[in-house]
C-alpha positions in Angstrom: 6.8 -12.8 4.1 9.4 -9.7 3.4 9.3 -7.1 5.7 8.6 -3.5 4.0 8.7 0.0 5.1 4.9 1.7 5.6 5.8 3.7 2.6 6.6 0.8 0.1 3.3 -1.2 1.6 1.2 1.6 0.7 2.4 2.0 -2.7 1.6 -1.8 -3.5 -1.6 -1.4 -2.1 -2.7 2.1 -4.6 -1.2 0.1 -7.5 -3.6 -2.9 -7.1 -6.3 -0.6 -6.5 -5.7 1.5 -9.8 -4.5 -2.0 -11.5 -6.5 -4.7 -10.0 -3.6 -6.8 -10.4 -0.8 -7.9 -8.0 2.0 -7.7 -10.4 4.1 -5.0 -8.6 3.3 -6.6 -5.7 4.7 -10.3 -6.8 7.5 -8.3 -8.2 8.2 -7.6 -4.2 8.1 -11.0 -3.3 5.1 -11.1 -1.9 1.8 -13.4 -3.1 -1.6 -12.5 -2.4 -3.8 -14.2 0.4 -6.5 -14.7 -2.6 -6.5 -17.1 -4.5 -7.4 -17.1 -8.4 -9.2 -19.1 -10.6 -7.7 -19.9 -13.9 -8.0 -16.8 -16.1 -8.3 -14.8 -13.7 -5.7 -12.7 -14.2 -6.5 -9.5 -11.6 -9.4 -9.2 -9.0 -11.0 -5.3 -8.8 -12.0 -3.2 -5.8 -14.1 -0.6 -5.4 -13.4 0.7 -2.2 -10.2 3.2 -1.7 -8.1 1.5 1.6 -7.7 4.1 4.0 -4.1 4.3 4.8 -2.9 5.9 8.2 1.0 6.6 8.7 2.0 6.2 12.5 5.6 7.9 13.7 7.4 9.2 16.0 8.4 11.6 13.5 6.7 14.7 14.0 8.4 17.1 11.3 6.2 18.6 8.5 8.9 16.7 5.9 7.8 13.1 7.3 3.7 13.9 6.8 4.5 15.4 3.2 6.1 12.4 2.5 3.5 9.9 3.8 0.8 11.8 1.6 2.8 12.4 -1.6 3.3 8.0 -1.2 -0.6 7.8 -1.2 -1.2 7.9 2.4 -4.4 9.4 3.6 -3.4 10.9 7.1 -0.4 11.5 9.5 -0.5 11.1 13.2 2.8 11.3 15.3 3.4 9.4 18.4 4.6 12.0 20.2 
């Protein structure tokens, strides 16, 4: 499995929910833990994931960033 920033995982994750496909996602490297049936080319979710950033980065820069990638809060570990 690659290993990927928070940032890059959460923009996967809002593609397939706007796409209801995987392609950027296999584009990554990574494969979906569902598996499809033949011509079934994309799977569709209602539900928005809510996304939490966690870090121990604290300045204003960091939490604009997280919610300009399509994060939906900020909490620093401080």
């Amino acid at each position: 499995m690659p290993v990927m920033i928070g940032l890059q995982a959460t923009q996967l994750i809002r593609s397939f929910e706007e796409t209801g496909n995987w392609d950027a996602a296999a584009k990554a490297g990574i494969e979906p833990s569902v598996s499809l049936q033949d011509g079934q080319s994309s799977i569709h979710y209602d539900k928005r994931v809510p996304i939490i950033a966690m870090t121990a980065n604290a300045l204003s820069e960091s939490a604009e960033e997280c919610y300009a990638n399509g994060m939906d809060s900020f909490v620093s570990s401080l």
